[in-house]
C-alpha positions as CSV (number, residue, x, y, z in Angstrom):
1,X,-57.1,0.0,-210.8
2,X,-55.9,4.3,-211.1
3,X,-52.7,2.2,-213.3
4,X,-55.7,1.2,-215.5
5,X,-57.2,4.2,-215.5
6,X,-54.0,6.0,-216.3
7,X,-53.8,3.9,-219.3
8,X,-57.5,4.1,-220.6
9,X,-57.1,7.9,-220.3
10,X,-54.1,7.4,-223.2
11,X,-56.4,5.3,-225.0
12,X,-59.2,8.2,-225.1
13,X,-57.0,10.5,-226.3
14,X,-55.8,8.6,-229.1
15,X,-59.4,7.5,-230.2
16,X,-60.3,11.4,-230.0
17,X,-57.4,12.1,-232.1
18,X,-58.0,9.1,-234.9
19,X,-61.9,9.1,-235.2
20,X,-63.0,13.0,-233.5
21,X,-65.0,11.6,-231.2
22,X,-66.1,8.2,-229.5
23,X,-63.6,8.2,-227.1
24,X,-64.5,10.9,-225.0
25,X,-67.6,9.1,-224.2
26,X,-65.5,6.4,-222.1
27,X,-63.9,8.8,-220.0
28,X,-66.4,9.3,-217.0
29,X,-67.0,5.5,-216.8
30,X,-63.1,5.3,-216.2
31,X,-63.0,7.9,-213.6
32,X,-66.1,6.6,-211.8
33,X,-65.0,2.8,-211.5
34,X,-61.2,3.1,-212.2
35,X,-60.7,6.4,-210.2
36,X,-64.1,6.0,-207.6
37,X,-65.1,9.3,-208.5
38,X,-67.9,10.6,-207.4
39,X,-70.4,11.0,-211.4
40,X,-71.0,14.2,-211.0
41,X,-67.2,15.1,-210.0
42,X,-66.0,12.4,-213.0
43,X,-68.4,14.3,-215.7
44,X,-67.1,17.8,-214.5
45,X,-63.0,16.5,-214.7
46,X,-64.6,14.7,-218.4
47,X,-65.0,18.0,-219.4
48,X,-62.0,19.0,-219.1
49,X,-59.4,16.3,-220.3
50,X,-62.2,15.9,-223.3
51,X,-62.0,19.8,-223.6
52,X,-58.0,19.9,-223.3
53,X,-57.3,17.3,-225.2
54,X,-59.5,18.2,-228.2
55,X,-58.3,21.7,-228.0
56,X,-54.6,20.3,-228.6
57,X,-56.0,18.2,-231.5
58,X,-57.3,21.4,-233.0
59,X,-54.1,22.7,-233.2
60,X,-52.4,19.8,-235.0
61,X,-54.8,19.5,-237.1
62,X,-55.4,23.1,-238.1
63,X,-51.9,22.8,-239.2
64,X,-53.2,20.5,-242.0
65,X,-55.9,22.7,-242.7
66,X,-58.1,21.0,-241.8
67,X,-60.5,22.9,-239.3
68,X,-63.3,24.5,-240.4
69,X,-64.0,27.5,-238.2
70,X,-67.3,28.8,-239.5
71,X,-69.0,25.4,-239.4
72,X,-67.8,24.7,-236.3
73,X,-68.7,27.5,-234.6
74,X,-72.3,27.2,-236.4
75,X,-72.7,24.2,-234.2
76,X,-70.8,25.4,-230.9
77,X,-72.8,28.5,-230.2
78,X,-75.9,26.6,-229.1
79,X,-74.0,23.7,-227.6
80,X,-71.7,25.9,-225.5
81,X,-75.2,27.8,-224.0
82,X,-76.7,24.3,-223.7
83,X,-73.7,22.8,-221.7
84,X,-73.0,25.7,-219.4
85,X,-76.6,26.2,-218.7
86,X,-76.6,22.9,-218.1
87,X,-73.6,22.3,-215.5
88,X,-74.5,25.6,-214.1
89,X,-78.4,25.2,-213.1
90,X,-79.8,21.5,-213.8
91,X,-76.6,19.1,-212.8
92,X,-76.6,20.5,-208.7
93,X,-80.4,21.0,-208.8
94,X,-81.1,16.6,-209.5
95,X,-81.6,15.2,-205.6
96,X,-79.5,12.9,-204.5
97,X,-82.5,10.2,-204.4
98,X,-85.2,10.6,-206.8
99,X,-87.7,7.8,-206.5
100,X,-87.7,5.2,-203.7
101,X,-90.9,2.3,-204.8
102,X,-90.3,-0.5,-202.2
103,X,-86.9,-2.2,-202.7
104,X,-86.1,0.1,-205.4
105,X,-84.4,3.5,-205.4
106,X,-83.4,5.5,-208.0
107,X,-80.3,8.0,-207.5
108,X,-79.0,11.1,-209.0
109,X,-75.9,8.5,-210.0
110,X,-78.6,5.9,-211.3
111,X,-80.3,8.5,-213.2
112,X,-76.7,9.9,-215.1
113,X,-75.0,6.7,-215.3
114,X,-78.4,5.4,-216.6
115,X,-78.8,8.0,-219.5
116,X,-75.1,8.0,-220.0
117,X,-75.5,3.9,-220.7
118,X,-78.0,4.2,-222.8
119,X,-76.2,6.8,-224.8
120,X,-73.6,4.8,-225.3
121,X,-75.5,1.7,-226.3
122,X,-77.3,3.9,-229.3
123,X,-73.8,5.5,-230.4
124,X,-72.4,2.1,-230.3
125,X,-74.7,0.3,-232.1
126,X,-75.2,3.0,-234.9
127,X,-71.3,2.6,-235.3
128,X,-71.1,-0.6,-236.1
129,X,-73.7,-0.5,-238.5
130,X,-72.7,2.3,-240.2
131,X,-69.0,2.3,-240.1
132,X,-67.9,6.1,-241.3
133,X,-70.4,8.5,-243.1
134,X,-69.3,9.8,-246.4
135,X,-68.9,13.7,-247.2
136,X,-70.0,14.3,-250.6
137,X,-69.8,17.6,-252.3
138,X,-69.5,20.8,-250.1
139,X,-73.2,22.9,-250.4
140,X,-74.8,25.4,-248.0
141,X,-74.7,25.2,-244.4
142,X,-78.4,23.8,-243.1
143,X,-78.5,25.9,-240.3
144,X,-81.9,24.9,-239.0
145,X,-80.5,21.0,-238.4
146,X,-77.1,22.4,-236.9
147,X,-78.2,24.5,-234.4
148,X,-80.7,22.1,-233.0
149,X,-78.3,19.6,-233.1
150,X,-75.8,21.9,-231.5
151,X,-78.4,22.2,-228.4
152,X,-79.0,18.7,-227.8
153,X,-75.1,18.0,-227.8
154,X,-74.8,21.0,-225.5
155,X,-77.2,19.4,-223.0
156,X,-75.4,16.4,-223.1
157,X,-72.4,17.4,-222.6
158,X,-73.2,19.8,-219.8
159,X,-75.5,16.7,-218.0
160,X,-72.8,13.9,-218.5
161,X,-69.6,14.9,-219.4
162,X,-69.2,13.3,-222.5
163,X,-68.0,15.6,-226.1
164,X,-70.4,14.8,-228.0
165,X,-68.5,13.7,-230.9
166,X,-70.8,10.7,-231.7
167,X,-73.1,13.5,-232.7
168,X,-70.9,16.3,-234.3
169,X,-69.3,14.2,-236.8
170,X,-72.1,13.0,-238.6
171,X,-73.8,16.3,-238.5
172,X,-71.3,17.6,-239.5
173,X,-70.2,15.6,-242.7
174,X,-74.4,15.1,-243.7
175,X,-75.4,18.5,-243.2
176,X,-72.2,20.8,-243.5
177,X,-70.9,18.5,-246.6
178,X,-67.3,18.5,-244.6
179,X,-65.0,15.7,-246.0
180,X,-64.3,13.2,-243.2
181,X,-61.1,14.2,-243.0
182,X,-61.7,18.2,-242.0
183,X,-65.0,17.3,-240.1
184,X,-62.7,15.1,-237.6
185,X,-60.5,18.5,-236.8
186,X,-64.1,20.5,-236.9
187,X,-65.5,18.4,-234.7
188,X,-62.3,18.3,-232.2
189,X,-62.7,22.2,-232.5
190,X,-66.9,21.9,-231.4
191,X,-66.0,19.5,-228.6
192,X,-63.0,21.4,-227.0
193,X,-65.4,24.7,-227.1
194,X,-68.0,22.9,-225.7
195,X,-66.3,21.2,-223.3
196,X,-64.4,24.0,-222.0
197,X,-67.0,26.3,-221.7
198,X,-69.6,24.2,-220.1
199,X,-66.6,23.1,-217.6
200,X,-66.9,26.8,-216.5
201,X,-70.1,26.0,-214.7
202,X,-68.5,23.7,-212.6
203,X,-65.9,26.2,-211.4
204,X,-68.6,28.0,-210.0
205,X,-70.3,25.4,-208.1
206,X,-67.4,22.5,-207.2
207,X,-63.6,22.6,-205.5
208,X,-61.9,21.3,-208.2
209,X,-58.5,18.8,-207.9
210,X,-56.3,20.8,-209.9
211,X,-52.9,18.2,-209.5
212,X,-55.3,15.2,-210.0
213,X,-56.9,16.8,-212.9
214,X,-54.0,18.7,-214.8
215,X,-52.1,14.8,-214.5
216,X,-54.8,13.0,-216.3
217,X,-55.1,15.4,-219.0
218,X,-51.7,15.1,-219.7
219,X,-51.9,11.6,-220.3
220,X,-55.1,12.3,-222.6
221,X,-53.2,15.0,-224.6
222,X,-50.5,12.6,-225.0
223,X,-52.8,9.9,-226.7
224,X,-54.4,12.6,-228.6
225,X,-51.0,13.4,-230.5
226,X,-50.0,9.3,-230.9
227,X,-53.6,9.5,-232.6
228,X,-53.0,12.4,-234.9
229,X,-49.5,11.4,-236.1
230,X,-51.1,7.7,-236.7
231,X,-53.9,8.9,-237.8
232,X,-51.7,8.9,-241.4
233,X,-51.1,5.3,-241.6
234,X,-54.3,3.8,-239.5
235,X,-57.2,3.9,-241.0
236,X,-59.9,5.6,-238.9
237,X,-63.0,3.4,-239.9
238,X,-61.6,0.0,-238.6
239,X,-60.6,1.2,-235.8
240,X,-64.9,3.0,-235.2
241,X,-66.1,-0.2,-235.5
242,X,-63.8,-1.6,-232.6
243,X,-64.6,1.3,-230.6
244,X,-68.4,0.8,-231.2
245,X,-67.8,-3.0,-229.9
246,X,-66.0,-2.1,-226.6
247,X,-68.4,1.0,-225.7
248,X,-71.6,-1.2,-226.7
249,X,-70.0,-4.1,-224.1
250,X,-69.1,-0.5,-221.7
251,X,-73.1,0.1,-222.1
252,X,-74.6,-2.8,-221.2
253,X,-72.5,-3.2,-218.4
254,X,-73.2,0.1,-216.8
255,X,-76.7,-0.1,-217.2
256,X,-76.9,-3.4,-215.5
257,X,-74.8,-2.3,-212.8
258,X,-76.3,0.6,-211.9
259,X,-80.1,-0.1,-212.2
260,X,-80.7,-3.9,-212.6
């Protein structure tokens, strides 16, 4: 199973590195069933690969030109309070068991994996129907939609692990008027601040597994680079659609799993 895992890490990375998001979201589900991580452990290591890895992908693409700074950091303020706040006071405060009716219990990994399902279903779906959202011309920033947009990404991030590209990239090209092209290495720039930065609450709260953790990010920061250097002959939006497929099929599973 870890020789799966190994190779789904790869495969997150190069989806990060083609589309800006969506694969990120796969990575605690692979280190909870491939790696039997413990969720709170696997969204704390998430955060890291997914921060790692995106910051690499920032610096390819900037190369291109293709980060914008401002807007990204319009967004990543809020989220980066929202995450760390997160890790560091909500995450370790959720009990181990939260409701026990009769037969039925419902645990702190229920409750994550649960949300974290459900998530994924909603993304998944709304990628498949929609395919890749067009730019349009560049106008003002609407800060009032960023920001809070920026907070509910942070909380997400900080409670599950995940990047939060699923939402950055679309508010990104809608309300920042990015072309798809620069809001891709905008939105690797949000996620690997966000990422990082919430991560930091974990260092404060968990021992972390630094030759475990610095070997799978490798292995995500290699896929990362495969994505960027194909992401000039592969089109990006076939390639969404797949990924919404897969996760939506990752979705349902999870939630059945863990609370059916």
């Amino acid at each position: 199973m870890e020789i799966a895992g190994y190779l789904a890490l790869v495969g997150v990375g190069i989806m990060l590195g083609i589309t800006g998001g969506g694969g990120s979201i796969l990575s605690v589900p692979i280190l909870v069933y491939l790696f039997s991580l413990d969720v709170v452990m696997a969204s704390a290591y998430s955060l890291f690969v997914v921060g790692i890895t995106s910051m690499v992908g920032t610096v390819l693409k900037q190369k291109e030109s293709l980060v914008d700074v401002g807007a990204g950091l319009t967004f990543a303020v809020p989220s980066i309070i929202a995450a760390f706040s997160t890790r560091k006071w909500v995450v370790g405060a959720i009990p181990d068991l939260i409701l026990h009716v009769g037969t039925f219990q419902l645990t702190k990994r229920g409750l994550l994996l649960g949300i974290l399902a459900f998530v994924i279903i909603v993304v998944s779906v709304r990628t498949i129907l929609n395919g890749r959202t067009s730019g349009g011309i560049r106008g003002p920033l609407k800060t009032n939609v960023l920001i809070p947009m920026g907070l509910i990404t942070g909380v997400l991030a900080g409670l599950l692990g995940v990047g939060g590209g699923f939402l950055i990239l679309p508010a990104l090209v809608v309300f920042a008027r990015i072309p798809f092209e620069s809001a891709v290495g905008t939105t690797l720039f949000v996620i690997a601040l966000n990422s990082l930065l919430g991560f930091l609450g974990d260092l404060l709260n968990y021992a972390i597994n630094w030759t475990f953790l610095l070997s799978i990010t490798a292995l995500s920061i290699a896929g990362v680079c495969l994505g960027i250097l194909s992401n000039k002959i592969v089109p990006a939006q076939p390639l969404q659609k797949s990924l919404g497929w897969i996760t939506l099929t990752l979705g349902i599973w999870i939630l059945v799993n863990e609370l059916l």
